[in-house]
C-alpha positions as CSV (number, residue, x, y, z in Angstrom):
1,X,1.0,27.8,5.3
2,X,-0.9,27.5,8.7
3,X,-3.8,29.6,7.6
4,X,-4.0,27.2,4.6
5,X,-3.6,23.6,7.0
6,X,-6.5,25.6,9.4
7,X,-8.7,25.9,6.3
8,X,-8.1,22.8,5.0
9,X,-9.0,21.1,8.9
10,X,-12.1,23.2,9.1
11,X,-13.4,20.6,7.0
12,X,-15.1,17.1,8.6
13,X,-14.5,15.2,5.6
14,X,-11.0,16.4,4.9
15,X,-10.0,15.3,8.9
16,X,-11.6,12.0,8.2
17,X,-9.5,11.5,5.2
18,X,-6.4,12.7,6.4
19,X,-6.5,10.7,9.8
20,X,-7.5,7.2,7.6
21,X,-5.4,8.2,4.9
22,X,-2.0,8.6,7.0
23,X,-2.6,5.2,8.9
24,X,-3.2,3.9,6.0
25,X,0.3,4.7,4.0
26,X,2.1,3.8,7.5
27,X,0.3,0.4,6.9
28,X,1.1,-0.2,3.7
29,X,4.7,1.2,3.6
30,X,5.9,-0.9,6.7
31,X,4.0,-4.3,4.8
32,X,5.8,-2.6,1.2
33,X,9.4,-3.7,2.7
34,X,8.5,-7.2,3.0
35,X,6.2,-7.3,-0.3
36,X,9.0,-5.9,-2.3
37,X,12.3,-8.0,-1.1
38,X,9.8,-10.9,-1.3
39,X,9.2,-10.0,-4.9
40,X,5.2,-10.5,-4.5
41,X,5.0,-6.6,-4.4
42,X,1.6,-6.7,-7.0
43,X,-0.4,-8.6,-4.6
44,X,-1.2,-5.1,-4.0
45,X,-2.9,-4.3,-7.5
46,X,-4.5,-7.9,-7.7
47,X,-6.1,-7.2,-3.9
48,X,-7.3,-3.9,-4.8
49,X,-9.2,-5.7,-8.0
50,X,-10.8,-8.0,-5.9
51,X,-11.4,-5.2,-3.6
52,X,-13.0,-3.6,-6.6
53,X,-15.8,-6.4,-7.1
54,X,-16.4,-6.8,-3.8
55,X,-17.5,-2.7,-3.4
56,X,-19.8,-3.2,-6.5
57,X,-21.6,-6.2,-4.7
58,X,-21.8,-4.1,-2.1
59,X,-23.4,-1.3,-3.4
60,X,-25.3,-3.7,-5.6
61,X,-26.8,-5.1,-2.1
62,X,-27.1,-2.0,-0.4
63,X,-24.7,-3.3,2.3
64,X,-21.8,-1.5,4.2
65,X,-18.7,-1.5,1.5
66,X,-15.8,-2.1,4.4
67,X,-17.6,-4.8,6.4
68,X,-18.4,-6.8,2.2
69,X,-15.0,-5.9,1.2
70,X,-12.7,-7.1,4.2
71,X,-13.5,-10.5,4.7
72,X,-13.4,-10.9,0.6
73,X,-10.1,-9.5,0.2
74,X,-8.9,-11.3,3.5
75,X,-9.9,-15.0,1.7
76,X,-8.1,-14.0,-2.0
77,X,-5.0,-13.1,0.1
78,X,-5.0,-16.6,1.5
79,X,-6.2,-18.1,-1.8
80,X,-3.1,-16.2,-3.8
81,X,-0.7,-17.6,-0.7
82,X,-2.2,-21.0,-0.9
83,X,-2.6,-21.1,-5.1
84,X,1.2,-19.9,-5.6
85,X,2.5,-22.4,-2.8
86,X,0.5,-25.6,-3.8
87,X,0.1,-25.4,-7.6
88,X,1.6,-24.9,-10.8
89,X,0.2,-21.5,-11.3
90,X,2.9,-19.2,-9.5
91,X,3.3,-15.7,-8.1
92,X,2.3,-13.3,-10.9
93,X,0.2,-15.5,-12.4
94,X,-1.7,-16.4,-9.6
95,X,-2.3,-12.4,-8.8
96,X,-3.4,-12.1,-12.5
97,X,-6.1,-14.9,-12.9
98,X,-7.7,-13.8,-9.1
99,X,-7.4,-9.9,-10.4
100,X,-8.6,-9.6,-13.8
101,X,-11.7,-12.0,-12.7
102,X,-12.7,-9.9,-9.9
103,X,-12.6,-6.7,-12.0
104,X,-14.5,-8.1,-14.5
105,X,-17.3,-9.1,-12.2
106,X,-17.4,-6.0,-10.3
107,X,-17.6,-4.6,-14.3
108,X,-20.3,-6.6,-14.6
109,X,-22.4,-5.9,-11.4
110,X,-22.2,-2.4,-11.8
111,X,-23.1,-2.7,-15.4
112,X,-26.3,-4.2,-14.2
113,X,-27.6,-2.3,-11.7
114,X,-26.2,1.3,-11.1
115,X,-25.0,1.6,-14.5
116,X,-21.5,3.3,-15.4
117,X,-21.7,6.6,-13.5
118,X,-19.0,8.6,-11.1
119,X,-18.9,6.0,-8.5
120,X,-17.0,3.6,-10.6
121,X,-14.9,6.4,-11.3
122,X,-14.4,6.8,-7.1
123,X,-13.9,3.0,-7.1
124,X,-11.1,3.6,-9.4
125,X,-9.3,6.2,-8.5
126,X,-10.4,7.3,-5.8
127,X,-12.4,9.6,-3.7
128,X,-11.5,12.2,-0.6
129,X,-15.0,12.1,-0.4
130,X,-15.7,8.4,0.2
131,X,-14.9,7.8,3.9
132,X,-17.8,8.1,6.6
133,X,-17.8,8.8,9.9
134,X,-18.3,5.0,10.8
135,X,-15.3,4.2,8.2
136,X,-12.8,6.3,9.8
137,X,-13.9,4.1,13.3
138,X,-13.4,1.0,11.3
139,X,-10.4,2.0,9.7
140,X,-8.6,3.4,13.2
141,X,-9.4,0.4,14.9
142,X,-8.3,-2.1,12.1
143,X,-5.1,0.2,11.2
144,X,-4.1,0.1,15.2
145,X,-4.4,-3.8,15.1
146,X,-2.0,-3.9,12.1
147,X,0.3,-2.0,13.4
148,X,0.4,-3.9,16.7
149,X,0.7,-7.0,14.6
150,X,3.4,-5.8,13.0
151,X,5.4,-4.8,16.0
152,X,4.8,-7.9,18.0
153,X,6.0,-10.5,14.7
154,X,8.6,-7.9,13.4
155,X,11.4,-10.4,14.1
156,X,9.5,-12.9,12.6
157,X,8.4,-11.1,9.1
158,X,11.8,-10.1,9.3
159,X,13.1,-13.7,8.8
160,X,10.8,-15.1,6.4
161,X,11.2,-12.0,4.3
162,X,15.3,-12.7,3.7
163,X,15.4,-16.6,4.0
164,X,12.2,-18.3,4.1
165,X,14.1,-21.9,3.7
166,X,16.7,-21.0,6.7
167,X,13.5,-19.7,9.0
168,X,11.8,-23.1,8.0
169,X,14.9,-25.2,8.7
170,X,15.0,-23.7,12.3
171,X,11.4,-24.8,12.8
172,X,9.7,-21.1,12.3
173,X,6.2,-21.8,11.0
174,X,6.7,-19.8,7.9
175,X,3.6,-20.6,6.5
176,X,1.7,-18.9,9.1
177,X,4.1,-15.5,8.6
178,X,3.5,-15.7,5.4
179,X,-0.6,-15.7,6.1
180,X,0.1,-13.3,8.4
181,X,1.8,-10.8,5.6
182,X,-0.6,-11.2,3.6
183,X,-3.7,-11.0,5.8
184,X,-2.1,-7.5,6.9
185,X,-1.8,-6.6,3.6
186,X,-5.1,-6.9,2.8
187,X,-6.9,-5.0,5.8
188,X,-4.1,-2.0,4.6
189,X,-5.5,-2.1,0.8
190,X,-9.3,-2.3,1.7
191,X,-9.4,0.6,4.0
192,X,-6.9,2.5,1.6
193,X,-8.6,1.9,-1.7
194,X,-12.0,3.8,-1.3
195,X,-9.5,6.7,-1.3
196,X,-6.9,5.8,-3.6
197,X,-9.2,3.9,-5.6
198,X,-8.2,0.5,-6.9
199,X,-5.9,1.8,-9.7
200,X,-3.8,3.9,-7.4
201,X,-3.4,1.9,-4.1
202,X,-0.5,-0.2,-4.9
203,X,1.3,2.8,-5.3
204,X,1.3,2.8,-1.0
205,X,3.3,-0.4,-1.0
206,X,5.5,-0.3,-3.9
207,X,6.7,3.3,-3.7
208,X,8.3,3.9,-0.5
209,X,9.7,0.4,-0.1
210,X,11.8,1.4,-3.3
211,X,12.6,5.0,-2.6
212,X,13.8,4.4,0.7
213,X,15.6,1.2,-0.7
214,X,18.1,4.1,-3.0
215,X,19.5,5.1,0.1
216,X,19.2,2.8,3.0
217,X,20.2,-1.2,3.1
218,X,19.4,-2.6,6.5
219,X,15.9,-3.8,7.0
220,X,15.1,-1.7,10.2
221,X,16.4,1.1,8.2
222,X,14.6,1.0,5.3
223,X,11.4,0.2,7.0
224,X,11.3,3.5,9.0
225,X,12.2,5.3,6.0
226,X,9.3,4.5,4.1
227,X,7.3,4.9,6.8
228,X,8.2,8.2,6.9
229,X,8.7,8.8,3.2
230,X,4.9,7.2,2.9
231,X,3.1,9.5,5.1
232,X,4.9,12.6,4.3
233,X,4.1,11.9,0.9
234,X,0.5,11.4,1.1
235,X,0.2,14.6,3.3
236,X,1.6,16.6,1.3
237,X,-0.2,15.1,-1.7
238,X,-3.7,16.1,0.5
239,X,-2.5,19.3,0.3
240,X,-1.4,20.1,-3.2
241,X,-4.6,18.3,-3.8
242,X,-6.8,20.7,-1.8
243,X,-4.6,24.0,-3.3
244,X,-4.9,23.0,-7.1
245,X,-8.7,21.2,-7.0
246,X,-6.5,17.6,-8.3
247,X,-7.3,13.7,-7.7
248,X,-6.6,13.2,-4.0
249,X,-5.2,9.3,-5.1
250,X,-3.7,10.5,-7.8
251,X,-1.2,13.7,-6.1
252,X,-0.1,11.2,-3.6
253,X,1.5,9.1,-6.2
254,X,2.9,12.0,-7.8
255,X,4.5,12.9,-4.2
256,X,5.8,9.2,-4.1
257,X,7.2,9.4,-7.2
258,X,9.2,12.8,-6.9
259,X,10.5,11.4,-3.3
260,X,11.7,8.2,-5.7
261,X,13.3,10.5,-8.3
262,X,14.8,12.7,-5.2
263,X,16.2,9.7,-3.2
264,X,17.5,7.6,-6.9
265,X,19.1,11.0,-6.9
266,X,21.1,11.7,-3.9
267,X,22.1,8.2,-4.3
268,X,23.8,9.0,-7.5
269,X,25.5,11.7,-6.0
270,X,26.8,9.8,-3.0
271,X,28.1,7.0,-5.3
272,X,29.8,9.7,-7.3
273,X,31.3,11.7,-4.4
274,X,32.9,8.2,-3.1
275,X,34.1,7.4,-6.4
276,X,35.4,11.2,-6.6
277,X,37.2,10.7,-2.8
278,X,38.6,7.0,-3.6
279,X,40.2,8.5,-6.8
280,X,41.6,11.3,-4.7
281,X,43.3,8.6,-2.5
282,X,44.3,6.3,-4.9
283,X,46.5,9.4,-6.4
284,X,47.6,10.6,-3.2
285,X,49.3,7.8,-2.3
286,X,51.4,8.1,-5.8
């Protein structure tokens, strides 16, 4: 196993991806927690279309991907916050209309000027390939910020994650959490998707919320579980995806989903072996 993590780490590109790509599911996994309880987990997949566009005006302008993509993703995160708040058009909805728009123009763009060729594929799903040496820069200095944003409001995501209206009531700006969440959010799914690709990168949010949600019910719990579960899983994914020549994006979900079906599990089992010892009371005391 060491001689095949020294192989593996004798590559530039494969550092680069590992280093981004680890910061990136600790990201995304601490920001899942709140995104799933809140039930607006698939702002993920509707950021990652916008993202989408954004990379094929990029490329269609010859300009730097990140520094296009950021500040676009960072505006339809407020615009889906300010859109499901103020208007008729709510939640899903709202992530829908933004979404499916953006992929279609990115669709477009690319149609027009590159043509359909592998990088829409790497916009897609992904590529291990994709992140430059000024990337990984961007991407540790913007992951570092989000996690120390994190940290310093954790009480405060924490409140407007399980009662919004009580946090409100006590005179917590709950909008500005709530732009907050979101703006995080979208910093974690920009620098993750040119590795995930667009398809795949919601998978970092949604995945080890739930899976460590089987096993764990406090918040504080549950948030360093997926945080672990995350970037175990997209290590390990790197690897199987080195050994067996697969989809970087697409063994990582694979790894999130067998730590899903490993935790739903062992939570089975526990529920069964307390059922198993309440039964053995109940008769004992007969």
């Amino acid at each position: 196993m060491l001689e095949i993590l020294s192989e593996m780490f004798s590559y530039a590109f494969l550092v680069r991806a590992v280093v981004v790509g680890l910061l990136v599911s600790l990201c995304a996994a601490l920001l899942g927690v709140s995104l799933v309880l809140k039930r607006y987990s698939m702002i993920g997949d509707g950021l990652s279309h916008v993202g989408f566009g954004t990379l094929a005006l990029a490329t269609a302008m010859n300009a730097a991907p990140l520094a296009v993509s950021i500040p676009v993703v960072i505006l339809a995160a407020i615009a889906l916050l300010r859109i499901s708040e103020s208007s008729k058009i709510k939640g899903d909805a709202a992530i829908a209309l933004i979404s499916t728009s953006s992929l279609a123009i990115g669709v477009v763009v690319i149609s027009l000027t590159t043509g359909m060729n592998t990088d829409v594929c790497n916009y897609m799903f992904g590529s291990i390939l994709a992140m430059t040496k000024e990337d990984v820069t961007l991407s540790i200095t913007l992951a570092a910020a989000v996690l120390t944003l994190f940290i310093l409001f954790y009480n405060n995501i924490f409140a407007v994650t399980f009662d919004e209206t009580f946090a409100q009531a006590v005179g917590m700006k709950t909008g500005l959490y709530n732009m907050l969440i979101s703006f995080l959010t979208a910093i974690a799914i920009v620098l993750g998707m040119r590795m995930m690709g667009a398809l795949l990168i919601s998978s970092l949010i949604i995945f080890p919320a739930l899976t460590a949600m089987r096993v764990f019910k406090k918040f504080k719990t549950v948030t360093i579980c997926s945080a672990v579960v995350s970037v175990a899983c997209f290590f390990v994914g790197v690897v199987c995806s080195y050994l067996y020549a697969t989809p970087t994006g697409a063994s990582v979900v694979i790894m999130n989903m067998l730590a899903f079906l490993l935790f739903w599990l062992a939570r089975l089992l526990t529920l069964k072996a307390r059922g198993n010892g309440a039964k053995a009371k109940r008769v004992s005391n007969f």
